[in-house]
N, C-alpha and C positions, 0 to 999 in steps of 0.2 A: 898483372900481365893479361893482356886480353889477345884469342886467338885471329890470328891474319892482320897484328896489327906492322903500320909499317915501320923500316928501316929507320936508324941505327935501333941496335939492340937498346931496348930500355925496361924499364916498370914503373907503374904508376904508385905512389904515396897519396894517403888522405891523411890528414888529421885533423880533426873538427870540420871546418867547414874552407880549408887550406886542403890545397891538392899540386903535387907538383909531379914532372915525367921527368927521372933519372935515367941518364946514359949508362949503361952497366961500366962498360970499358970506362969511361975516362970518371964514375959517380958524379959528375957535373949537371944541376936542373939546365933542362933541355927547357922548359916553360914550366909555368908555376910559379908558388912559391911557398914553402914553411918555414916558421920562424926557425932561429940557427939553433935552439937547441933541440927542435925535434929534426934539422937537417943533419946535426951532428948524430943523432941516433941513429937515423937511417942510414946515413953513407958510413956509420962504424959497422950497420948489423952489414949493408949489402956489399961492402968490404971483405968481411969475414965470408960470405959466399958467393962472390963473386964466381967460381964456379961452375956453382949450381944454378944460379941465374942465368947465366950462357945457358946452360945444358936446358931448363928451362923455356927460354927463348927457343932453342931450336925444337923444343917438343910442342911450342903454339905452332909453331910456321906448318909443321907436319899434321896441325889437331888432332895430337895426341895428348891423353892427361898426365897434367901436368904434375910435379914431384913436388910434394907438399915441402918447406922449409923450414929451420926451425926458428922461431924468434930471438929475439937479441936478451940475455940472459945476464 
């Protein structure tokens, strides 16, 4: 998540040299792309907090620091 970034709610994914931007609300890639088994990891882990990624997102918008998350276990 990077602060002042713009509208709809999202976060950014890397893996290797694959990068894609997830919609929180709807976990749908906005652009990008990762292969489907590391998309299925991330839209399982940012499922599970969706959340805290909102809550998240509204602590970039105000630059305030942001709540650390836990990974997908």
């Amino acid at each position: 998540m990077y602060y002042n970034d713009h509208p709809p709610p999202h976060f950014h994914a890397r893996y290797a040299e694959l990068k894609a931007i997830i919609d929180i609300e709807s976990l749908t890639v906005l652009y990008g792309e990762l292969t489907p088994r590391v998309l299925g990891l991330v839209v399982e882990w940012a499922a599970l907090h969706k959340a805290e990624l909102l809550a998240d997102w509204e602590l970039a918008r105000k630059q305030e620091p942001l709540v650390r998350i836990a990974p997908l276990e």
